[in-house]
N, CA, C and O atoms as a GROMACS GRO file, in nm:
protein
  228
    1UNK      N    1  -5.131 -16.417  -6.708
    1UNK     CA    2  -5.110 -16.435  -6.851
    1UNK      C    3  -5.040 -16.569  -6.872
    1UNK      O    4  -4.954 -16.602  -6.790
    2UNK      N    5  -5.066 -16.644  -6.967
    2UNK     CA    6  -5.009 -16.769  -7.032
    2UNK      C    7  -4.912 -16.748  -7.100
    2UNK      O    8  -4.877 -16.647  -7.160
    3UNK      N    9  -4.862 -16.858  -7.089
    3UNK     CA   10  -4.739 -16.829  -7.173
    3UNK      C   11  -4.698 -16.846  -7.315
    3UNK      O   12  -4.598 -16.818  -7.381
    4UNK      N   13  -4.853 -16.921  -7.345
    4UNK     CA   14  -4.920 -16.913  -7.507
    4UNK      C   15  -4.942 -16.790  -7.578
    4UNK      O   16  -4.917 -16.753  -7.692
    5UNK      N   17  -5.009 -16.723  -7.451
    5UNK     CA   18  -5.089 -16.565  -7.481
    5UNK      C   19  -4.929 -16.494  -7.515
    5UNK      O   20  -4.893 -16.457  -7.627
    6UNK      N   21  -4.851 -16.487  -7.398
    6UNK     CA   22  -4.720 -16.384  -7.406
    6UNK      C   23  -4.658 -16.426  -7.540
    6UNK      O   24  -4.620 -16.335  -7.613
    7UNK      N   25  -4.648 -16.521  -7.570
    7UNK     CA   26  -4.608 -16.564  -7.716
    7UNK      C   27  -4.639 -16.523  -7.812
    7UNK      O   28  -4.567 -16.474  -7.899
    8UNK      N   29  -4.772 -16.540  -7.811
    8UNK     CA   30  -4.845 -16.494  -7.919
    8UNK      C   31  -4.865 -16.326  -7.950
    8UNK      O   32  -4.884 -16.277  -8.061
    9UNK      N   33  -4.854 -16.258  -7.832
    9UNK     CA   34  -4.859 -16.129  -7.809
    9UNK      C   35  -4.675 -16.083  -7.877
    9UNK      O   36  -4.631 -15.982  -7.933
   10UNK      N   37  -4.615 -16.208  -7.837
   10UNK     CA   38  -4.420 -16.119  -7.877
   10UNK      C   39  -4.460 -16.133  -8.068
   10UNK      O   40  -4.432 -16.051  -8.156
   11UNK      N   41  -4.526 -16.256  -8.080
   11UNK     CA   42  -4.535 -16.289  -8.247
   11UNK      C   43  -4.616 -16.181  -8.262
   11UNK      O   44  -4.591 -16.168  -8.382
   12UNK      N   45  -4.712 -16.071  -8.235
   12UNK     CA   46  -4.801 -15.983  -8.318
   12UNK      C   47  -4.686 -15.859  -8.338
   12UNK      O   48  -4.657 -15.799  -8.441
   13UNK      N   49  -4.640 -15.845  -8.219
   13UNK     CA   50  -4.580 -15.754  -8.190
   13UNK      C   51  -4.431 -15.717  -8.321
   13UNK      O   52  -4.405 -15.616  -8.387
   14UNK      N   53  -4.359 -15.859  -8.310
   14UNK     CA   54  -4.264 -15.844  -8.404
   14UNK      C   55  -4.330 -15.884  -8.567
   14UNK      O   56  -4.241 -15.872  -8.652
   15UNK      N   57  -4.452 -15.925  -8.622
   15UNK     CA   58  -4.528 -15.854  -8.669
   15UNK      C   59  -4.537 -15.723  -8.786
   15UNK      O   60  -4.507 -15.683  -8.898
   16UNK      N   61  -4.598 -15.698  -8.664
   16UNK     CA   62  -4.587 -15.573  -8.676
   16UNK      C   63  -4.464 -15.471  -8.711
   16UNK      O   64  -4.449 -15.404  -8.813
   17UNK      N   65  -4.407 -15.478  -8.632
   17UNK     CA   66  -4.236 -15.389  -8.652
   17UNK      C   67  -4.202 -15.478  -8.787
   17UNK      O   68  -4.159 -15.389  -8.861
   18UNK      N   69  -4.198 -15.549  -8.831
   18UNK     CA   70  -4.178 -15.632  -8.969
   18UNK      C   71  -4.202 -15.584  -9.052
   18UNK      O   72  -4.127 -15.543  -9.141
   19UNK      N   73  -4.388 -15.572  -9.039
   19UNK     CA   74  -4.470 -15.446  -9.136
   19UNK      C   75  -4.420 -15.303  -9.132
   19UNK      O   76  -4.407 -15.246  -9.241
   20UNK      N   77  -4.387 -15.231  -9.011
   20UNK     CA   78  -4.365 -15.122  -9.047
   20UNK      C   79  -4.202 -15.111  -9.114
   20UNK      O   80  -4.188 -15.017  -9.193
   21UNK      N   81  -4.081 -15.199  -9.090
   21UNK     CA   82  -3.976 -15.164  -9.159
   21UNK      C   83  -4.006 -15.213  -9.314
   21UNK      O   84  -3.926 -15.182  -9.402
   22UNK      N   85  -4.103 -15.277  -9.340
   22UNK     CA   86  -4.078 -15.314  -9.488
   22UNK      C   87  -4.162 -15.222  -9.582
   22UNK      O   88  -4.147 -15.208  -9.703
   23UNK      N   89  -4.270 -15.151  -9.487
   23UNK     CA   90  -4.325 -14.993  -9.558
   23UNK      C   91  -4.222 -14.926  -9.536
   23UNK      O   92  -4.229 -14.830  -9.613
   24UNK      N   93  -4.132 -14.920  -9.477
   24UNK     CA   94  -3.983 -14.835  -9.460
   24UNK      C   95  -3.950 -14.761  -9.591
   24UNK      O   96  -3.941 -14.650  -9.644
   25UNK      N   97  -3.925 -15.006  -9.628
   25UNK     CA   98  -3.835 -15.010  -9.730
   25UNK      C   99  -3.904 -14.972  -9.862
   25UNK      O  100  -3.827 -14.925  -9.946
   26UNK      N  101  -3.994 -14.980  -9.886
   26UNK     CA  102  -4.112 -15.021  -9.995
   26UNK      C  103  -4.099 -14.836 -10.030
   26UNK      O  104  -4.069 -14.806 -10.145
   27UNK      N  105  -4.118 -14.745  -9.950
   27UNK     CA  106  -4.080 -14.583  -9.957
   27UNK      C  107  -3.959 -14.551  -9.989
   27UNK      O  108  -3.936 -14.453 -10.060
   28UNK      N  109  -3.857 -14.633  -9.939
   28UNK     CA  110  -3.717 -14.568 -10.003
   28UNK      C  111  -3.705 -14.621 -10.147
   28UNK      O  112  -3.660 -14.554 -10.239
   29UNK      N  113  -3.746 -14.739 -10.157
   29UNK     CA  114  -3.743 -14.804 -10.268
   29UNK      C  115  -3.811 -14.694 -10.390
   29UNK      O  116  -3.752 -14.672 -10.496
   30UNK      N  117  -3.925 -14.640 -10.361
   30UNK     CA  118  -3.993 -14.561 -10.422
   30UNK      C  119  -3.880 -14.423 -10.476
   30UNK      O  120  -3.864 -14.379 -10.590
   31UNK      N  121  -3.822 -14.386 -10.361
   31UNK     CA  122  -3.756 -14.242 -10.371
   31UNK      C  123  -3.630 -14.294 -10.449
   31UNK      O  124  -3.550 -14.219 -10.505
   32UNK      N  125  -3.625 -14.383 -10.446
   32UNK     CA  126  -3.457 -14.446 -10.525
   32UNK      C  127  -3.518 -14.467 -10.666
   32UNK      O  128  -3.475 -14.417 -10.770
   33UNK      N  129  -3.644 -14.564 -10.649
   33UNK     CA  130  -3.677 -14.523 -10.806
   33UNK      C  131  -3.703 -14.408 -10.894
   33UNK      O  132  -3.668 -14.420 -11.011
   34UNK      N  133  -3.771 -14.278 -10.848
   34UNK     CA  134  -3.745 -14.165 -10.890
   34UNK      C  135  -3.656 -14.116 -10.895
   34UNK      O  136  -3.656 -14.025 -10.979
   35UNK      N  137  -3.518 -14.134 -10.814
   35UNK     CA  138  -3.396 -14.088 -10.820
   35UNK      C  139  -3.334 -14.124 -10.949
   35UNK      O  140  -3.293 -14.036 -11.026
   36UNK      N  141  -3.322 -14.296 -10.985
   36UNK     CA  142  -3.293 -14.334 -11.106
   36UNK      C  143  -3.360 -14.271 -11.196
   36UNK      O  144  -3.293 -14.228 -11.290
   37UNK      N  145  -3.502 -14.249 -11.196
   37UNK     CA  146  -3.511 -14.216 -11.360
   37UNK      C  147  -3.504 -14.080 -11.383
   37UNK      O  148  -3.529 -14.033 -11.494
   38UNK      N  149  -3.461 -13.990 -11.256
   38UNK     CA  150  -3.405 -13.873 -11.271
   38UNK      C  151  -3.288 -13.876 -11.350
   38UNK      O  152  -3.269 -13.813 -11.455
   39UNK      N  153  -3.206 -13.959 -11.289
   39UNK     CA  154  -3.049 -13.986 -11.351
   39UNK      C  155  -3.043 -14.006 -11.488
   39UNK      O  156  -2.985 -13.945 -11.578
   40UNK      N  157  -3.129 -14.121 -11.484
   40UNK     CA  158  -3.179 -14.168 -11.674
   40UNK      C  159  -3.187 -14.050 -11.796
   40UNK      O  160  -3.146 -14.046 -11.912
   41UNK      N  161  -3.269 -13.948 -11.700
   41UNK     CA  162  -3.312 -13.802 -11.800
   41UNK      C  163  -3.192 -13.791 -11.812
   41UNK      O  164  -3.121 -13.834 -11.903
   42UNK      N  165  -3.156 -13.716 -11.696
   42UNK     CA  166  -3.015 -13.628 -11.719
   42UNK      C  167  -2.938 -13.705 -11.783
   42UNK      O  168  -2.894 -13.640 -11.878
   43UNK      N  169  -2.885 -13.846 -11.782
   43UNK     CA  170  -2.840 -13.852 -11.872
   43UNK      C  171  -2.839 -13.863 -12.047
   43UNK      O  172  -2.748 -13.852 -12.128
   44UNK      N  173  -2.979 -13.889 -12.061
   44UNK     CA  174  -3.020 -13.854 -12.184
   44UNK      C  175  -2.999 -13.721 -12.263
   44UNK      O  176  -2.975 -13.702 -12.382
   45UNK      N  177  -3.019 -13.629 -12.150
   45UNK     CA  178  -2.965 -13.507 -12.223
   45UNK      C  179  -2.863 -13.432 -12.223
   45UNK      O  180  -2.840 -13.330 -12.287
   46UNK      N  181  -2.794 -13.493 -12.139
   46UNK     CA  182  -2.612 -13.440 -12.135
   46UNK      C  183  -2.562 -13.511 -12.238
   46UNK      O  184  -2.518 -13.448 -12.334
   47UNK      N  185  -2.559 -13.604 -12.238
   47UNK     CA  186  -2.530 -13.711 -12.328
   47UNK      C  187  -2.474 -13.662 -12.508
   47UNK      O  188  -2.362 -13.664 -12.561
   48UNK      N  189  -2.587 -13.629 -12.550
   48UNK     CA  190  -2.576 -13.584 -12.709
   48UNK      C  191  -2.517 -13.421 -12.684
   48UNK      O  192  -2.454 -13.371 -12.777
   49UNK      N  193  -2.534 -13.353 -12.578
   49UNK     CA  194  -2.430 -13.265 -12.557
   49UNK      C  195  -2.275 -13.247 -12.570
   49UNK      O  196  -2.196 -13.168 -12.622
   50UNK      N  197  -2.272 -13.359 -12.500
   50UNK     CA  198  -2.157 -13.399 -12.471
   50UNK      C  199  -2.070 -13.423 -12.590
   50UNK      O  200  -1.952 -13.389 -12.600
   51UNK      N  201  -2.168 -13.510 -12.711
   51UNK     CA  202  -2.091 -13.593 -12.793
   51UNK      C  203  -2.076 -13.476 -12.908
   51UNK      O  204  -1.980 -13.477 -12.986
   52UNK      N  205  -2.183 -13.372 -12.912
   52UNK     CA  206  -2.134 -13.263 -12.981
   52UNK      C  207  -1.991 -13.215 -12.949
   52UNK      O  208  -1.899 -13.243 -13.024
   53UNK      N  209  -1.977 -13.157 -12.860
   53UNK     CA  210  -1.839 -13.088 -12.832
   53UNK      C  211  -1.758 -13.210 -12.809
   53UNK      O  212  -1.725 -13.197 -12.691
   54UNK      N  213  -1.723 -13.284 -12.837
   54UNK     CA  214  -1.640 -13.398 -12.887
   54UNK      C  215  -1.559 -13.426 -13.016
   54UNK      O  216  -1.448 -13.478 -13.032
   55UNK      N  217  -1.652 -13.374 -13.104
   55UNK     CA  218  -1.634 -13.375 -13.256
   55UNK      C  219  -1.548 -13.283 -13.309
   55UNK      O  220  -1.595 -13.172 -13.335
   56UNK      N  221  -1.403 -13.309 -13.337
   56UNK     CA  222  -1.327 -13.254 -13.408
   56UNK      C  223  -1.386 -13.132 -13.494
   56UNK      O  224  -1.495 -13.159 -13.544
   57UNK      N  225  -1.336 -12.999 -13.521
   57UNK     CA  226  -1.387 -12.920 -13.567
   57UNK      C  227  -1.338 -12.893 -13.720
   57UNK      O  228  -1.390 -12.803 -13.787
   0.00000   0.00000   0.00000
């Protein structure tokens, strides 16, 4: 083997592992975005709950 080839073989290689941590990230990213707009709801509807029982009676 050359030492062009072994090179070129370490560059596919890390690559690769590049591609797979940034589909990693690209999935958590996903689950964090549904997490937020979970949060978003809930807080939309606690919210005017909230500000009811707030109000002096």
């Amino acid at each position: 083997m050359t030492c062009e080839a072994s090179l070129l073989e370490h560059l596919a290689a890390d690559e690769e592992s590049v591609r797979g941590q940034l589909e990693s990230l690209r999935e958590q990213v996903a689950v964090l975005e549904d997490r937020l707009r979970d949060l978003a709801t809930a807080r939309r509807v606690v919210a005017p709950m909230l500000a009811g029982h707030s109000r002096p009676e």
